[in-house]
C-alpha positions in Angstrom: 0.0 0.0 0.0 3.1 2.2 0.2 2.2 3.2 -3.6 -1.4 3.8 -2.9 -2.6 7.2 -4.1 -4.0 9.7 -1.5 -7.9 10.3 -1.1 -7.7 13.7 -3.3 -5.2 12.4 -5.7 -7.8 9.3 -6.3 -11.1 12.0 -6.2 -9.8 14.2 -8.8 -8.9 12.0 -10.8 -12.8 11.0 -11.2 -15.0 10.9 -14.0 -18.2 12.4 -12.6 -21.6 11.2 -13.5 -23.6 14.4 -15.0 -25.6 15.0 -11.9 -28.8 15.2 -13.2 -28.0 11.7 -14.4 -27.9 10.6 -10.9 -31.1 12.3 -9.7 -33.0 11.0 -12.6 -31.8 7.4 -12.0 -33.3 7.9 -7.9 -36.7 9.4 -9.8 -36.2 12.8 -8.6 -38.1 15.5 -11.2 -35.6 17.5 -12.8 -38.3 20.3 -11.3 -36.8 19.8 -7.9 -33.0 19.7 -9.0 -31.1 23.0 -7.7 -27.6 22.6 -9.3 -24.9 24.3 -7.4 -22.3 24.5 -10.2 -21.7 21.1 -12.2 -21.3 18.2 -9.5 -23.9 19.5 -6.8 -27.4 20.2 -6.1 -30.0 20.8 -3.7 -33.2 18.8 -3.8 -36.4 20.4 -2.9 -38.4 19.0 0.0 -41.4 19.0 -2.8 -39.1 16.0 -4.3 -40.6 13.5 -1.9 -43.8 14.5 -2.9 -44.0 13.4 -6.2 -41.4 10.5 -6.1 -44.0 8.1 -5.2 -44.6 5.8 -1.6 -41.2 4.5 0.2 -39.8 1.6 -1.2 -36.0 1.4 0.1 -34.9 -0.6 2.6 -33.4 1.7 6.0 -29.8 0.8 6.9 -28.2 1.8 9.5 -24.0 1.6 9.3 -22.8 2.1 13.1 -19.2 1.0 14.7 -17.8 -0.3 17.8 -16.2 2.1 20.2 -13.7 4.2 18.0 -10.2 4.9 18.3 -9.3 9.0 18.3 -9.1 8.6 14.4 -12.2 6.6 13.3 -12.4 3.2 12.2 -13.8 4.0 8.5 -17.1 4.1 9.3 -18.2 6.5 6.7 -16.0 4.5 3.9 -18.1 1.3 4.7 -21.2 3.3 4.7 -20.1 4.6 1.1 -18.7 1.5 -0.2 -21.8 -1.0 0.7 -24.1 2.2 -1.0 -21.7 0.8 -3.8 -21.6 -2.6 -3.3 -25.3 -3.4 -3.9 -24.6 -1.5 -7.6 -22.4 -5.0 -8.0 -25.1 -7.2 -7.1 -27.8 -5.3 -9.3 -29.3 -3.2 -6.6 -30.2 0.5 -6.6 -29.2 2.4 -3.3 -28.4 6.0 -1.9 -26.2 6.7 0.9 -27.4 9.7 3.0 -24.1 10.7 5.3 -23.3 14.3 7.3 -21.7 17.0 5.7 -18.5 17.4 7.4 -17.1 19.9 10.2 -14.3 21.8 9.6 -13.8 21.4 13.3 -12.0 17.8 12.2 -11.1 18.8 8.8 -8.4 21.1 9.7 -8.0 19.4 13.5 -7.1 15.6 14.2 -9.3 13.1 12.1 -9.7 15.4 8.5 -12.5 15.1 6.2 -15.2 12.7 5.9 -16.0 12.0 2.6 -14.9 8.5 2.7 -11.4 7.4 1.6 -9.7 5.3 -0.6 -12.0 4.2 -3.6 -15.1 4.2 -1.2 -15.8 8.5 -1.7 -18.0 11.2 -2.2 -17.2 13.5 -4.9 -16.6 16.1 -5.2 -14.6 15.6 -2.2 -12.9 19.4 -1.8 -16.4 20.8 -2.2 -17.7 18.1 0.5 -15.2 19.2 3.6 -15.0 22.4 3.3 -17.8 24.8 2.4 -20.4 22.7 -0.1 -23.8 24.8 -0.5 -22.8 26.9 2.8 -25.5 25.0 5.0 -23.0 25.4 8.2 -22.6 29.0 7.3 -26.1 29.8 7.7 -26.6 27.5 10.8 -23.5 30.0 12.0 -25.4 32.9 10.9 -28.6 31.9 12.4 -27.5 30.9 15.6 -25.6 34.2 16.1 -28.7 36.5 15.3 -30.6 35.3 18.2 -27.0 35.4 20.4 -26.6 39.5 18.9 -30.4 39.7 19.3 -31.2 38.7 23.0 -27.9 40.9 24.2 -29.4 43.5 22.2 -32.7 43.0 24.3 -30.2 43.3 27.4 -29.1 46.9 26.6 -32.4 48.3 25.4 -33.8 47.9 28.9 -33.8 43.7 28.9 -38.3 44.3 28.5 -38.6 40.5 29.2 -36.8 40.4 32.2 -34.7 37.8 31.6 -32.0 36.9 34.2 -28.2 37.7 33.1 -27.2 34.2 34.3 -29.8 32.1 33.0 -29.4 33.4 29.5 -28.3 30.1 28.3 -28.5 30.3 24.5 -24.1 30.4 23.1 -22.9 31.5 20.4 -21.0 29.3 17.7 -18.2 28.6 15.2 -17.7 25.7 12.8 -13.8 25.7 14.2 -11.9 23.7 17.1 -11.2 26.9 19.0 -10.4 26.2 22.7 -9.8 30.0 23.7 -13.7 30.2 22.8 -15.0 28.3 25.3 -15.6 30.6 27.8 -15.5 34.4 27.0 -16.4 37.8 28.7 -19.2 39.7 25.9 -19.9 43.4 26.4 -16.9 44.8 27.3 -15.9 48.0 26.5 -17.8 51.5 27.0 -22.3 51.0 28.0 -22.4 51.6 24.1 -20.7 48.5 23.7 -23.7 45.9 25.2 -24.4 44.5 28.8 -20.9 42.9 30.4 -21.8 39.2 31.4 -20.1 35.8 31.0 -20.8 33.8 27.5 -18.8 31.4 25.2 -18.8 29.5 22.0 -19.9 26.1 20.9 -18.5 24.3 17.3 -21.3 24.7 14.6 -21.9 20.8 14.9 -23.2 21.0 18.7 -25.4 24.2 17.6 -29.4 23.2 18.9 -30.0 24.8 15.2 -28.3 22.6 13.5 -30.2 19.7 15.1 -33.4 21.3 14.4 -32.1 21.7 10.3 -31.7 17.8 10.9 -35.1 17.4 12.8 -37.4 19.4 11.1 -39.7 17.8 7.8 -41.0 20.9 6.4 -40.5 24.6 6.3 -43.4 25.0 8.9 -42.2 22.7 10.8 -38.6 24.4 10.9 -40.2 27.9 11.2 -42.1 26.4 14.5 -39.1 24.5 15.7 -36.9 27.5 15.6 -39.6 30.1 17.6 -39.5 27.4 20.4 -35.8 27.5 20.9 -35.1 28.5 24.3 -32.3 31.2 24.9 -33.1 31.7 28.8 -35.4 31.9 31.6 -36.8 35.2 33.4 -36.7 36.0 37.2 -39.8 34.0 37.1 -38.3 30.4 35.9 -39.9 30.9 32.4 -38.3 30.3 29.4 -37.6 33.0 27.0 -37.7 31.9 23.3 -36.4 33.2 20.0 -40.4 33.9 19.6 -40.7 36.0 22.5 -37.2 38.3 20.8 -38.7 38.6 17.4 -35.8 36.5 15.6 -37.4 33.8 14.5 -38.9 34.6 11.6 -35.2 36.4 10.5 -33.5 33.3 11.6 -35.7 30.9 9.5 -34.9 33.0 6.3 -31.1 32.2 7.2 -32.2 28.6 6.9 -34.9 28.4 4.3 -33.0 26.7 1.6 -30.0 25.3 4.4 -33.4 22.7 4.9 -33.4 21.4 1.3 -31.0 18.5 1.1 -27.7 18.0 -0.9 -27.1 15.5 -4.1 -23.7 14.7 -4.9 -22.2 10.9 -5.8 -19.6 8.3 -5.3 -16.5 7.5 -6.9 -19.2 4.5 -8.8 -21.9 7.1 -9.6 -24.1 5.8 -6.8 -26.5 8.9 -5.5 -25.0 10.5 -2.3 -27.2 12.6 -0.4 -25.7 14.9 2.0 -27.1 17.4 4.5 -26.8 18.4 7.9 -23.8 17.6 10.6 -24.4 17.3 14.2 -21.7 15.7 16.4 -22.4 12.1 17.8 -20.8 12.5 21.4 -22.6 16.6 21.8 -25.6 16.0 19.6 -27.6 13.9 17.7 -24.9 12.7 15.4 -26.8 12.0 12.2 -28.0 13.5 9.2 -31.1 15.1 8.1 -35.0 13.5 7.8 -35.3 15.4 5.0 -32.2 13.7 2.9 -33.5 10.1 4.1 -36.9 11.0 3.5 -36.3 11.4 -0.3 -34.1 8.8 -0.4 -36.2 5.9 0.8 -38.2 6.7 -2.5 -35.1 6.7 -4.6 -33.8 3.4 -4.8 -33.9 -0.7 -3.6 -31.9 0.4 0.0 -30.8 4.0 1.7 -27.6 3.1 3.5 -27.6 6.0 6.8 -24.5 6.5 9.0 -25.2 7.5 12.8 -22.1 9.0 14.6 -19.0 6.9 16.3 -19.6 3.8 18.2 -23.5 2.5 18.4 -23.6 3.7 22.2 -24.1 7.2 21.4 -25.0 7.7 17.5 -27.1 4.8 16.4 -28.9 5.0 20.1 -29.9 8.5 19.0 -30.9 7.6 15.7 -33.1 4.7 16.9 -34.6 6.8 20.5 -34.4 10.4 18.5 -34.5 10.7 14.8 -37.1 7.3 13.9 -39.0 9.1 16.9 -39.4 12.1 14.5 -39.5 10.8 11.3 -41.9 7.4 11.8 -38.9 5.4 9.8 -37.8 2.1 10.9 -34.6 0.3 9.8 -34.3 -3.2 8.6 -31.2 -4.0 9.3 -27.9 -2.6 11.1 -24.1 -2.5 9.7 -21.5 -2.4 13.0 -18.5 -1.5 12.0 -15.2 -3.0 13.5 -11.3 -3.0 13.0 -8.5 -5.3 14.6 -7.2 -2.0 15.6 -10.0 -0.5 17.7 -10.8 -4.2 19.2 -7.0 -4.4 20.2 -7.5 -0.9 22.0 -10.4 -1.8 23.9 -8.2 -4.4 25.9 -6.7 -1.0 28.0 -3.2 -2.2 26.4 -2.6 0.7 24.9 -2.3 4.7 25.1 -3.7 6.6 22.1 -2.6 10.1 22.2 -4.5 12.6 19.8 -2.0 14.4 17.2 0.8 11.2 18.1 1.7 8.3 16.2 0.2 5.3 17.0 2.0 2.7 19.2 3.4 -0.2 16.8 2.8 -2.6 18.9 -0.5 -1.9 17.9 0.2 -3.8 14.7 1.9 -6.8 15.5 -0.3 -10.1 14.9 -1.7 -11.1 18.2 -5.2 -12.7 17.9 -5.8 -13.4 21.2 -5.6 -9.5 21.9 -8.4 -8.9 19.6 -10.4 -11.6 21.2 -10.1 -10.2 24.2 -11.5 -6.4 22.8 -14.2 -8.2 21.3 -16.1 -7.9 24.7 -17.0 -4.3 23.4 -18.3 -5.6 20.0 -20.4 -8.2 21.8 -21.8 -5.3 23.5 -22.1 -3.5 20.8 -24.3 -6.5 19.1 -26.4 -6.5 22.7 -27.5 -2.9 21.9 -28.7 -3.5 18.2 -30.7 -6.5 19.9 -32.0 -4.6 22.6 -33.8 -2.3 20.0 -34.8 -5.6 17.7 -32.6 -4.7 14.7 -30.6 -7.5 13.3 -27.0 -6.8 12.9 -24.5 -7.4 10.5 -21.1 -7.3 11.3 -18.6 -5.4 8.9 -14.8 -6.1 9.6 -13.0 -3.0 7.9 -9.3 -4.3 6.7 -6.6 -2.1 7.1 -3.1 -3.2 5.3 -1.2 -3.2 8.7 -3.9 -6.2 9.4 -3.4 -10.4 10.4 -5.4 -13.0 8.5 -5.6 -14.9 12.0 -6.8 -11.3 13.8 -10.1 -11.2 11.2 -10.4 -15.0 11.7 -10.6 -14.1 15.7 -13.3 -11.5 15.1 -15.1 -13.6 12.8 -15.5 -16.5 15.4 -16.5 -13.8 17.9 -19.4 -13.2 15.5 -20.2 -16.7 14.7 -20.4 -17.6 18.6 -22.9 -14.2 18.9 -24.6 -15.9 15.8 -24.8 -12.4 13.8 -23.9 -12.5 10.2 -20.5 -11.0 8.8 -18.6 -10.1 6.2 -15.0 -8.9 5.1 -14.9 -5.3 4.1 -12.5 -3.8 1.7 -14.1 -0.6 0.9 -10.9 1.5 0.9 -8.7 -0.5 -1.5 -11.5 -2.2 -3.9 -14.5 0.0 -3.5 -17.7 -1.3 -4.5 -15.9 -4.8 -5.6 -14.7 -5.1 -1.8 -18.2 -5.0 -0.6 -20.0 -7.4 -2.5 -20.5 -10.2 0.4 -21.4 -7.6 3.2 -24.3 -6.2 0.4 -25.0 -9.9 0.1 -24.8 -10.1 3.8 -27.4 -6.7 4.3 -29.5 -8.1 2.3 -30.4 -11.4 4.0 -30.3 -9.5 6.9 -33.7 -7.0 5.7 -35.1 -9.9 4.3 -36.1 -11.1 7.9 -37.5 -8.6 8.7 -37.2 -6.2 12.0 -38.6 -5.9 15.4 -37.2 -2.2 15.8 -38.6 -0.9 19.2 -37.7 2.5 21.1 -35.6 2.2 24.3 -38.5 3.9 26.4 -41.6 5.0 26.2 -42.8 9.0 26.0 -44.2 9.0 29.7 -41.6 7.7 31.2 -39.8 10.5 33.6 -36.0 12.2 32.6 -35.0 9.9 35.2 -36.0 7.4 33.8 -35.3 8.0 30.2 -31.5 8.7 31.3 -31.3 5.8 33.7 -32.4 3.7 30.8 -29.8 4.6 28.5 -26.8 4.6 30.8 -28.3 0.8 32.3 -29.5 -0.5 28.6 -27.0 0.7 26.7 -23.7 2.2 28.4 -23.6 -1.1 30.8 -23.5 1.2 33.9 -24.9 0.4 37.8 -27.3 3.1 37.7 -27.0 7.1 37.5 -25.4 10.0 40.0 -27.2 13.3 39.3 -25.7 16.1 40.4 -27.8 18.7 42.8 -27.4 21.1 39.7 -28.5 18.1 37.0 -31.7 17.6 39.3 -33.1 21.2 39.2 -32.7 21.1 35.9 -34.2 18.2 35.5 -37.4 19.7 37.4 -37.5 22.8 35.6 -37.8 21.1 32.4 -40.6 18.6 33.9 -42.4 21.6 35.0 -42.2 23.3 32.0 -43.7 20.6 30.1 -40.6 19.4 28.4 -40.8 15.8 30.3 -41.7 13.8 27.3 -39.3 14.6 25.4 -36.4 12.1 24.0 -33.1 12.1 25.7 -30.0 13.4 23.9 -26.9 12.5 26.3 -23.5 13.8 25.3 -20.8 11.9 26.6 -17.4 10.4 25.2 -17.3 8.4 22.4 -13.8 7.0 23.4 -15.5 4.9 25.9 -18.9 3.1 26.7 -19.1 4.7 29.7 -18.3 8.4 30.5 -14.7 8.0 30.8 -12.3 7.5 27.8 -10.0 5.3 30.1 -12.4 2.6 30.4 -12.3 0.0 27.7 -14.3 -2.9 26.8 -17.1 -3.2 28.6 -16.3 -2.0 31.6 -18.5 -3.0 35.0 -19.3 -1.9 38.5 -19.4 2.1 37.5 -21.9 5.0 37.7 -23.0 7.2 34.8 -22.6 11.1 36.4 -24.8 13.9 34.8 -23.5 17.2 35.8 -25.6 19.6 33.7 -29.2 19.2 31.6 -30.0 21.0 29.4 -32.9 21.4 27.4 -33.2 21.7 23.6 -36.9 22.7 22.9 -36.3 23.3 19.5 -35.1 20.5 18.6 -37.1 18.4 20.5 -34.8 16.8 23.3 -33.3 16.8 26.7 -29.6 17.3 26.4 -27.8 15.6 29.6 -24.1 16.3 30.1 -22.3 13.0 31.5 -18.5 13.5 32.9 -16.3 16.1 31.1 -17.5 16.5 28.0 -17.1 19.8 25.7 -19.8 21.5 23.4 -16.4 23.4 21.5 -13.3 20.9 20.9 -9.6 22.3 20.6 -6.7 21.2 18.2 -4.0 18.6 18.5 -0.6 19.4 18.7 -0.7 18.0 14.5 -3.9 19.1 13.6 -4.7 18.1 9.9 -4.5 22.4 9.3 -0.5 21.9 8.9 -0.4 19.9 6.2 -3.8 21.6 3.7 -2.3 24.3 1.2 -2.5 25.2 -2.8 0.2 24.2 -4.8 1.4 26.4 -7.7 -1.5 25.5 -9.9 -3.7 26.6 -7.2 -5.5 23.0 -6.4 -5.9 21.7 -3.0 -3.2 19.7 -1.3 -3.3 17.7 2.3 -6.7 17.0 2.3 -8.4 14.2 3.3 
């Protein structure tokens, strides 16, 4: 692999399907098609419309517990989106548009790698249609407006400390987190203590993702909360008259993204909330379209099943009445081998090669976390498939040690070469997926509406994380309370936590036992729809590495993009 070409020197050298090629062959009216110079377009929500009843299969590609740098997750999801094109099946892979948070920081772009892309893959990590930009720009109206309604006399009487609503930036910008607005001369606004999330954790960004309609975004976005007054009421972006301005910003941010793989399959791409501080997966909108355009919709939820596929089953098929057939979870040697404790991954370091010396029974031993991995696709009555992603550095005899793991768990598998062979390298996993949906699911939610926060959060750190039970903090109760009282008790839970880990702590492999899940702060996301519970030390706005990927992206002479990918 020492020859193999880099991700952008095997994208540009693509031969690109003429885009309204691939939205004809999904059966998208050329009425609805948007095109945002030659590769890309927006799709009206109207597409759905006349398209014609679902008829797709729903998969859901989700992973074991990652290492700091991914375990190819996305490059499965796009290379089985190609593999059924082997086997004579239609599909369309519906992924996140990428934050330039890990573009330029530690893990780079996600359009896929190897020959398992979406192109075009420069347009795809950095600035595409601009949907972040106006997520950016919306969000920081209502943070300018309700400090505006501070200094012209604060009419609403909200408190100075419970204005809760944060401004944000679509960079890994530590310095942000916590920041000291108004400064300056009384012209200059009301002094008080603020800070900065990344665009990803925005609440906006998961009502984009949330929302089916424009009414329903325009309502969404009126209901965001961005404080409470000396009476424990929630202010809203309705009650500061930004709505309506903010949901212009997003008007055509909600109409979803068309671009293709390195095979031609349809790609559709829109939204990109963070797994570990959101809900990690991309829009309703996209997969709502989808599902009409093909024979399977391939969907990727965020890091390790734990946090992104939970979401997507408890949150997003909440919202959208869409239930999968089938689950892909996505494992390496490496990541099993690193969920033994054996070994110290270091963010902007290179790994330890020790790492990548054939040792089988190491791998069997990680292979706790996939088996609990496989327990949380069961609990929600999906039927997993297991896809082991080969890396070159890779043992025959460590995929053979995984692949007994699965046979023992009885759960399908397959080999997956999606970097190296694209859609070729993913023709038994199709086959696999297949099978798989032709049994048909028992998908069920985690808990039900009425159950308390408690009990919703308890649920998901017992069910799913493996934990003893739940500490709540004094603060983490009130909060809990005042949302109750408000009315915001049925709502879904949202937990942001590591995704290093099954439990709140990065240092604890496996599937680690006798431990309890602490919440520390809840907060509420009305807008979007969900109660967002802070476990353990986790940040809404990451920093950069001591590498980040930033170093190495420049122009040559010719004025194309190097270092990406």
């Amino acid at each position: 692999m020492s020859n193999f070409p880099t991700d952008i020197e095997i994208a540009r050298s693509a031969e690109f399907r003429p885009i309204d090629d691939v939205a004809a062959e999904m059966g998208i009216p050329s009425s609805e098609v948007e095109h945002w110079g030659r590769n890309v377009a927006k799709i009206s929500l109207q597409a759905a419309d006349k398209m014609g009843p679902p008829k797709a299969r729903y998969v859901l590609v989700t992973a074991t517990t990652p290492t700091p740098l991914g375990e190819g997750k996305t490059t499965v999801a796009v290379g089985l989106a190609e593999g059924f094109k082997h086997i004579d099946r239609k599909s369309v892979v519906t992924l996140r548009q990428p934050s330039q948070g890990p573009t330029f920081g530690i893990k780079g772009g996600a359009a896929g790698g190897g020959y398992s892309q979406i192109i075009p893959m420069e347009s795809l990590n950095l600035h595409l249609t601009g949907d972040f930009h106006a997520v950016t720009a919306a969000n920081n109206l209502l943070s300018a407006m309700a400090d505006n309604h501070l200094h012209h006399g604060n009419e609403l009487g909200i408190e100075i400390h419970n204005l809760t609503w944060r401004r944000v930036l679509d960079v890994n910008d530590r310095a942000l987190r916590n920041v000291i607005v108004g400064l300056g001369t009384t012209a200059d606004g009301v002094p008080r203590q603020a800070g900065f999330d990344i665009t990803s954790a925005s609440e906006l960004m998961a009502v984009l993702g949330l929302s089916s309609d424009l009414k329903d975004l325009r309502a969404r976005v009126g209901r965001l909360v961005v404080g409470f007054d000396r009476h424990r009421k929630a202010v809203t972006a309705e009650d500061l008259n930004a709505a309506g301005a903010m949901a212009v910003l997003l008007k055509d941010a909600l109409n979803p993204n068309l671009l293709q793989t390195l095979e031609g399959t349809p790609a559709m791409i829109h939204t990109g909330p963070f797994a570990n501080i959101a809900h990690g997966n991309s829009s309703i909108a996209a997969d709502r379209i989808a599902i009409r355009g093909g024979d399977f919709v391939i969907t990727e939820a965020g890091f390790g099943a734990d946090i992104g596929a939970e979401k997507f089953f408890n949150i997003k098929c909440r919202v959208s009445g869409m239930k999968p057939d089938a689950a892909v979870v996505v494992t390496t040697v490496k990541a099993l081998k690193v969920q033994t404790g054996n070994y110290a991954i270091t963010l902007g370091h290179d790994l330890p090669s020790s790492l990548f010396e054939e040792n089988p029974v190491e791998v069997t031993a990680g292979a706790v976390n996939l088996r609990h991995h496989i327990s949380i696709m069961r609990k929600h009555g999906v039927t997993p498939v297991i896809a082991i992603n080969v890396f070159p550095t890779d043992h025959p005899s460590e995929h053979d040690a995984i692949a007994r793991v699965c046979d023992e768990e009885g759960v399908r598998w397959a080999i997956a070469r999606p970097y190296s062979d694209g859609g070729e390298g993913m023709v038994e996993l199709a086959r696999q997926v297949e099978d798989a949906c032709g049994e048909g699911s028992d998908f069920r939610f985690l808990y039900p509406d009425d159950a308390s926060l408690e009990e919703k959060i308890e649920a998901i750190a017992t069910e799913v994380y493996g934990a003893d039970g739940v500490i709540f903090d004094l603060a983490a109760r009130r909060q809990i309370k005042r949302a109750e009282d408000q009315g915001w008790g049925t709502m879904p839970i949202c937990m942001a936590k590591t995704h290093l880990s099954l439990s709140h702590n990065s240092k604890l492999m496996g599937a680690p036992k006798g431990w309890k899940l602490p919440i520390r702060e809840v907060r509420a996301s009305v807008g979007a729809g969900f109660i967002l519970p802070l476990a353990g030390d986790i940040r809404t706005m990451p920093g950069l590495g001591v590498r980040p990927a930033a170093h190495g992206i420049d122009l040559d002479d010719d004025g194309n993009i190097v270092g990406l990918s």
